[in-house]
C-alpha positions in Angstrom: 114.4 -37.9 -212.4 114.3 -36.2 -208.9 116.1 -33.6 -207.5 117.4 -37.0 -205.2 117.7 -39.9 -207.7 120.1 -41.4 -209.9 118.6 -43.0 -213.1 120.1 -45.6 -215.3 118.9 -46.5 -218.3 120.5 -50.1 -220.6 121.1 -48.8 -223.5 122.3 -52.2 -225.3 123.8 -55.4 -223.8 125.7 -57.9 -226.3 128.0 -60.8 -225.9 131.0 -60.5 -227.2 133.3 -62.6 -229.4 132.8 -66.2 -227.9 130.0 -65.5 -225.9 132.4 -65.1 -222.8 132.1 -61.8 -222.6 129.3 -59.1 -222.9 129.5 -55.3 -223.6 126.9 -53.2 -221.6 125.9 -49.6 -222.5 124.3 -47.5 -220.2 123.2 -44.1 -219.5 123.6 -42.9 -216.0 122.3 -39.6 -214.8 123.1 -38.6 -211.4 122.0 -35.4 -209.1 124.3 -32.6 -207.6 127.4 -34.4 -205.8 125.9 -37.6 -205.3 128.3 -40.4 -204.2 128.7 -44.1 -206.2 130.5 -45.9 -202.7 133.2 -48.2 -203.5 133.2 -50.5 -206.1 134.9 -52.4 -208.9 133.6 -53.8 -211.8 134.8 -57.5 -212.8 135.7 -56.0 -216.8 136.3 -52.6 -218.9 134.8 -49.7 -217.8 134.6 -46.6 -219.9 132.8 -43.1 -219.8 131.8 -40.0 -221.7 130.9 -37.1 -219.4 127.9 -35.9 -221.6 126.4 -32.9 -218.9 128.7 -32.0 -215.6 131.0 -33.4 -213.9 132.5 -36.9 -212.6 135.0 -37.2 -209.7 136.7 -40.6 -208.9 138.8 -41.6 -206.0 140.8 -44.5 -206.4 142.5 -46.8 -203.8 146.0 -46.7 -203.4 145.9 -42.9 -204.8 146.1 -39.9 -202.8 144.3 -37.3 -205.3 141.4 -37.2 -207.1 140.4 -37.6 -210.7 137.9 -35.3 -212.7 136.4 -35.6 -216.0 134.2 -32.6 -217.4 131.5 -32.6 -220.2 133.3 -33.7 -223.3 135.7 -35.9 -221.5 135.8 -39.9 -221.6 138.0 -42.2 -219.2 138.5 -46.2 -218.9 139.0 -47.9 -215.9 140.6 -51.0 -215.8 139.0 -54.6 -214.8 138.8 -54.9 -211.0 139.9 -51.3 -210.1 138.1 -50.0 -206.8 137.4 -46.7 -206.9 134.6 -44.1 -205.3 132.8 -41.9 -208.1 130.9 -38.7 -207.1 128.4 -36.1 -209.6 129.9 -32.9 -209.4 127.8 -29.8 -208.1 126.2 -29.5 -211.2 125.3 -32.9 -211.3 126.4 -35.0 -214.1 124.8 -37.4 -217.0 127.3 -39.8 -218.8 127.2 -42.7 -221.4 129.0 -45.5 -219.4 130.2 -49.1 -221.6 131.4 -52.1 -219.7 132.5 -55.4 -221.0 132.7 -57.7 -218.4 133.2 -61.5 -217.8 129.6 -63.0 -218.3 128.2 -64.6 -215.0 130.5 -62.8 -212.4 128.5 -60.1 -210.7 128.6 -56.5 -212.8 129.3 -54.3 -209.8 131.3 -55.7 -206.9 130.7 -53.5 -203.5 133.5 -53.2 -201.1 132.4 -50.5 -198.9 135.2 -51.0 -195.9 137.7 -48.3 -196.7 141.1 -50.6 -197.3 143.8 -50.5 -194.1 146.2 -47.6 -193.9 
């Protein structure tokens, strides 16, 4: 990885019970402070901060959220929210288990009305 570049790596992707759903495992390694823009995911998401730092801004919610190495979070289905790597950087194990044919990652980039 560059000093610039985010890498993901699928770790495992399985359907789930019926077949509706599908669990994804990933792990994400992201440089000093760089910025995920806002997003949602259409299922689950949940973390484990392996190295650094992860901040999260979520709509609706005036303060920020950290999680340091050794800390996991979930998000739930649908929640838009703005993740950034802490100074250090940060490498975490992220699972999803989301609806199977809707997109994984939904962008909404224009900041919501005040």
């Amino acid at each position: 990885m560059s000093a610039r570049e985010s890498k993901r790596t699928l770790l495992q992707k399985f359907d789930v019970g019926d077949g509706t759903y599908e669990t994804l495992f990933e792990l994400a390694e992201f440089p000093p402070n760089e910025v995920v823009q806002r997003h949602s995911h259409p299922g689950i998401e949940a973390g484990y901060v392996l190295e650094g730092e992860c901040i999260f801004e979520f709509d609706g919610q005036p303060t920020r959220v950290a999680f340091k190495a050794g800390e996991s979070y979930q998000l739930p289905a649908d929640l838009l929210h703005v993740a950034r790597a802490g100074a250090a950087g940060a490498k975490v194990i992220l699972v999803w288990v989301v609806e199977k044919g809707r997109a994984f990652r939904n962008w909404a980039i224009t900041p919501p009305e005040a």
